[in-house]
C-alpha positions in Angstrom: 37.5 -3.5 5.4 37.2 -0.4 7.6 33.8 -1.5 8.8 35.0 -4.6 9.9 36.9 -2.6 12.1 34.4 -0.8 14.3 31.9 -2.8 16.2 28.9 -2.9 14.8 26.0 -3.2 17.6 22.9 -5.9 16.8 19.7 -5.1 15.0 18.1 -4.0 18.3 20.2 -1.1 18.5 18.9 0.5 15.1 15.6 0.4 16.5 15.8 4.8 17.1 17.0 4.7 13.4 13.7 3.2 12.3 11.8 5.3 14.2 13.4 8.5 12.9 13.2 7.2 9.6 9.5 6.5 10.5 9.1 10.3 11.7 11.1 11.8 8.6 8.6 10.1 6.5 5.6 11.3 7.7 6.9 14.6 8.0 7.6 14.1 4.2 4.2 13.0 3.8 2.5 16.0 5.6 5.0 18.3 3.3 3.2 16.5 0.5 -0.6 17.3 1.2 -0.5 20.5 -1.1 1.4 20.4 -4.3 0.9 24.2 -5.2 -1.1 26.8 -4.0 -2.8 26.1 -0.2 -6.4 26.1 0.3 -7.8 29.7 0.9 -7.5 30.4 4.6 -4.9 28.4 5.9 -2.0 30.2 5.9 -0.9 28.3 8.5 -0.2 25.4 6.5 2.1 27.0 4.5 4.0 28.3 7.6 4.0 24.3 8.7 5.5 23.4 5.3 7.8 25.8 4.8 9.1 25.2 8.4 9.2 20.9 7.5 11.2 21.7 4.6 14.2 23.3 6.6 14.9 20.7 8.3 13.2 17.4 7.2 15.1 16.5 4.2 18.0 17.1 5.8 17.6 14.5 8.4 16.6 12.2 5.9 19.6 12.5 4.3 21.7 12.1 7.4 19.9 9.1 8.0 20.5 7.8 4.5 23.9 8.2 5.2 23.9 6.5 8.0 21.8 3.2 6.6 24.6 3.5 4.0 27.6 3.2 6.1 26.0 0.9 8.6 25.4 -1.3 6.0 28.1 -1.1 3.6 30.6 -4.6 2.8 33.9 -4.3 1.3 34.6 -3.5 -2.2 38.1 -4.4 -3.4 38.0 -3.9 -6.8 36.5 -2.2 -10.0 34.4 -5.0 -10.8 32.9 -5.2 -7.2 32.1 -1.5 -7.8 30.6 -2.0 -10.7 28.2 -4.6 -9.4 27.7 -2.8 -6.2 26.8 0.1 -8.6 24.6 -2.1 -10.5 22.7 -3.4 -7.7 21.6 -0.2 -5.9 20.5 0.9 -9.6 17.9 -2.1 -9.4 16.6 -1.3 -6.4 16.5 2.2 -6.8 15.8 3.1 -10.1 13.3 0.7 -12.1 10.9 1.7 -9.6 11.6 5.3 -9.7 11.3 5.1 -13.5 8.1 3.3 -13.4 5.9 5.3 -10.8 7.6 8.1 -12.8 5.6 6.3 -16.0 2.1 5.7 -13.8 2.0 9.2 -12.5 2.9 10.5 -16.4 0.4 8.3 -17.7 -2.3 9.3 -14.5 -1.8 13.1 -15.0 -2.3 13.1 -18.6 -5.3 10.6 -18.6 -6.9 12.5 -15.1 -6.2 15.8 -16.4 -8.9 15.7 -18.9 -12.0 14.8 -15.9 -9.9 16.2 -12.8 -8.2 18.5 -11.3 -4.2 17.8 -11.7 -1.5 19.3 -9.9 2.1 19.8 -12.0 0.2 18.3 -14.8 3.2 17.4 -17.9 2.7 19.4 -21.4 3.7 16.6 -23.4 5.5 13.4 -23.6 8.6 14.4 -23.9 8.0 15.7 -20.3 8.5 12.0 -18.7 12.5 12.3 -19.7 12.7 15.4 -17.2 12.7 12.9 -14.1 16.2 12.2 -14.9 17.6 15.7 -16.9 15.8 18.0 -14.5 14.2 15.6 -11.4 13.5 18.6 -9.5 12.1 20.5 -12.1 9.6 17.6 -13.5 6.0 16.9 -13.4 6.9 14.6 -10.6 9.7 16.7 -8.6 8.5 14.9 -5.3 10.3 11.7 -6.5 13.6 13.4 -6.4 15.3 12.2 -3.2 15.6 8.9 -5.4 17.8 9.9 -8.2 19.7 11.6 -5.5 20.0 8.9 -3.3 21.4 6.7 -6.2 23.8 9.2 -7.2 24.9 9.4 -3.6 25.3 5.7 -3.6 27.6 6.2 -6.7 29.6 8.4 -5.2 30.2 7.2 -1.6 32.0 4.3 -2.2 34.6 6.4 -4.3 34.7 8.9 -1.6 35.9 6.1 1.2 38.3 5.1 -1.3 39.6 8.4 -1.7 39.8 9.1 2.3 41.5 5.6 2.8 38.2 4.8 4.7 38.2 7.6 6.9 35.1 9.4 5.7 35.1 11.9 8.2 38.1 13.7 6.1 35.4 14.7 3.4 33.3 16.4 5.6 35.2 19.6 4.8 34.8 19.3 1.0 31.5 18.3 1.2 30.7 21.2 3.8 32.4 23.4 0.5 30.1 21.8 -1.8 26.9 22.8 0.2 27.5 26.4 -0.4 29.0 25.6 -4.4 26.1 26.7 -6.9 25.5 23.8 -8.9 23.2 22.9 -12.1 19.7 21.4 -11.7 20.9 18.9 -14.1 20.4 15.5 -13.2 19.8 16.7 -9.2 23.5 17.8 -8.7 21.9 21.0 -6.7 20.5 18.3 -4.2 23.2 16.5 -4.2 25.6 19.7 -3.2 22.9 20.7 -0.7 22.8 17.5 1.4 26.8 16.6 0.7 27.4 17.5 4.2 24.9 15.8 5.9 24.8 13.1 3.8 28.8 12.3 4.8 27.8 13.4 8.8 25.4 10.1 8.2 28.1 7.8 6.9 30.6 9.1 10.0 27.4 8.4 12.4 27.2 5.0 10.6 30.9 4.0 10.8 30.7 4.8 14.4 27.1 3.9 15.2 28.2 2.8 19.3 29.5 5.7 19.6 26.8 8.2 18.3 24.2 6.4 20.3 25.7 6.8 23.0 26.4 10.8 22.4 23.2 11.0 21.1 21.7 9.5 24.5 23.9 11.9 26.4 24.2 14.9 24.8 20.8 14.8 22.4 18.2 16.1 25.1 20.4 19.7 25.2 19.7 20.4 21.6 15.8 19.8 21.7 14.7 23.0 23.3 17.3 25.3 20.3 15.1 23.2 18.1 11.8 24.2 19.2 12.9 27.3 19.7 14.6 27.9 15.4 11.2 26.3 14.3 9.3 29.0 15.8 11.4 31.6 14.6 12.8 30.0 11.6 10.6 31.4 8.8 10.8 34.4 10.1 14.3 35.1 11.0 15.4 33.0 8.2 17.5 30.1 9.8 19.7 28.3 7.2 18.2 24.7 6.2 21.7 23.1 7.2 21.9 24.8 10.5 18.2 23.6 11.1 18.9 20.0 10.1 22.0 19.9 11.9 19.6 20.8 15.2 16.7 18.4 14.0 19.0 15.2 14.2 20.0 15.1 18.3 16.2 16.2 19.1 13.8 14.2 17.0 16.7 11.2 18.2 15.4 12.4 22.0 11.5 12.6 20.3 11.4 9.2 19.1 13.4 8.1 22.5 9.9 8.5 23.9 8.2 6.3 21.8 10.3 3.1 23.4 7.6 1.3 24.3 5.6 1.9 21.4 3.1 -1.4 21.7 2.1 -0.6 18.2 5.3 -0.2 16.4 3.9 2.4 14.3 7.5 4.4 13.9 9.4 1.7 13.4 6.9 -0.1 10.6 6.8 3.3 8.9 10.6 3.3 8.5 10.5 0.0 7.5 8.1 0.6 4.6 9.8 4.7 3.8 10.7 3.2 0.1 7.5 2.5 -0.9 5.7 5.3 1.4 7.9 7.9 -0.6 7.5 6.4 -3.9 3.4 6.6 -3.4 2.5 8.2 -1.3 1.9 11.9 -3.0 0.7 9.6 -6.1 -2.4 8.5 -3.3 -2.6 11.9 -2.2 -3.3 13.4 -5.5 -5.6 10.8 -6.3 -7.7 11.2 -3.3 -7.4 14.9 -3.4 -9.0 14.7 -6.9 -12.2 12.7 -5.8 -12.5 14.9 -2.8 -12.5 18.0 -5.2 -15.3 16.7 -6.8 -18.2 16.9 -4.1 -16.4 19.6 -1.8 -14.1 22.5 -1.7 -10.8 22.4 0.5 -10.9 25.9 1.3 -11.6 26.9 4.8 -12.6 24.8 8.1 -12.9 22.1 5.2 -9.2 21.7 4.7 -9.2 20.6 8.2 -10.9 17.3 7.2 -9.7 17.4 4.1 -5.9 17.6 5.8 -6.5 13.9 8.0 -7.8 12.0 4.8 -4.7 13.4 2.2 -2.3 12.0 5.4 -4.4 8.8 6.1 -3.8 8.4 2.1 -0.5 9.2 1.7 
């Protein structure tokens, strides 16, 4: 009922959402190009990762959030929550369970010719996406168990806040410093609690953070570039870097408004299936690679463009 309340503004003006989204992916997929250890002598690759994952996931949760709230109908009952439950469960996990099973079944079978990163020691290995999805053979799958539980929860939250979200942001901001289990993701989950909710209270209000964001966005851009230079050094918390990556890659992708191409915005559209695949392609194409060159060097700077291409 409460989202009946605000005005929601058309299509058109989540076109900067699909363009983050579009960014946030490839910044996932760049994150994804080396599963372990980096290719000898390019240290500045791991710099480049580690500095993506301060801030990246964060704004992809944010932006979950906000898709979440923007999107969400009223539930009046237990039975609609349990079909509203239900539903995000098909979407989500069947496909996260089954590209679970094909990279299982790949590792195991490609292990014995290839080179396999994170390869699983047996079969009772393939259960660890859901007891331990950080922890399994296929930990870059994660964000959707996560997301799922997220979507659980979230509806029970605005029920609890009388549809006023923004009155968990406290708890959840307590939650993000709570030390939780790996079980089942609930470390992610207290993690990105904070910025997950931020999303929803951007999504209720979607007019009105546009607008701030138009306003207001550009001042945060150069902080930004500023925390990613110094960030692995200086050790800048993830949340505080994700809280600075939201107003300035919304500015970044402001520039991209005449993109003729629609590359941004066609790469958000497609994030589900880009982040269910796209390390599976990586690895796959990393492992043919392997086999007529090394990645070490100058090569890895060939070898960088194909994995991304693939991914």
């Amino acid at each position: 009922i409460d989202n009946m309340t605000h005005a929601k503004p058309t299509s058109k003006r989540l076109d900067a959402v699909d363009k983050l989204k579009g960014l946030a992916i490839l910044l996932v997929v760049v994150g994804h190009l080396v599963a372990r250890e980096a290719p000898a002598g390019n240290h500045w690759y791991v710099v480049l990762k580690d500095t993506l994952y301060l801030f990246h996931m964060p704004l992809f949760m944010f932006l979950s959030g906000l898709i979440l709230a923007y999107s969400r109908k009223p539930i009046t009952s237990l039975a609609g929550y349990g079909q509203y439950v239900a539903g995000k469960f098909q979407r989500l996990m069947p496909a996260y369970l089954a590209f679970s099973l094909v990279v299982f079944a790949g590792k195991m079978l490609a292990g014995r010719f290839l080179h396999v990163d994170n390869a699983p020691e047996s079969w009772l290995s393939y259960f660890d996406v859901i007891i331990n999805p950080l922890g399994s053979y296929c930990a870059f799958l994660w964000y959707i168990q996560v997301l799922f539980l997220f979507y659980a929860i979230m509806p029970v939250g605005y029920y609890a806040a009388r549809q006023q979200i923004h009155y968990l942001l406290p708890i959840c901001l307590l939650a993000h410093f709570v030390p939780w289990p790996n079980f089942l993701g609930l470390s992610s989950l207290g993690e990105y609690a904070f910025v997950f909710c931020l999303g929803c209270v951007a999504g209720d209000h979607y007019a009105t953070f546009s607008k701030w964001m138009e306003r207001h966005g550009a001042i945060f851009v150069i902080p930004f570039a500023v925390s990613l230079l110094v960030a692995t050094t200086i050790g800048i918390p993830k949340l505080i870097m994700g809280l600075l990556s939201i107003p300035a890659c919304y500015m970044l992708v402001g520039c991209w408004t005449k993109d003729r191409w629609q590359v941004w915005s066609c790469m958000g559209h497609y994030t589900f299936p880009i982040y269910l695949m796209n390390t599976l392609y990586i690895g796959v194409t990393k492992a043919v690679l392997l086999k007529f060159a090394s990645w070490d060097g100058l090569n890895f700077f060939w070898f960088a463009p194909i994995l991304l291409v693939a991914g």
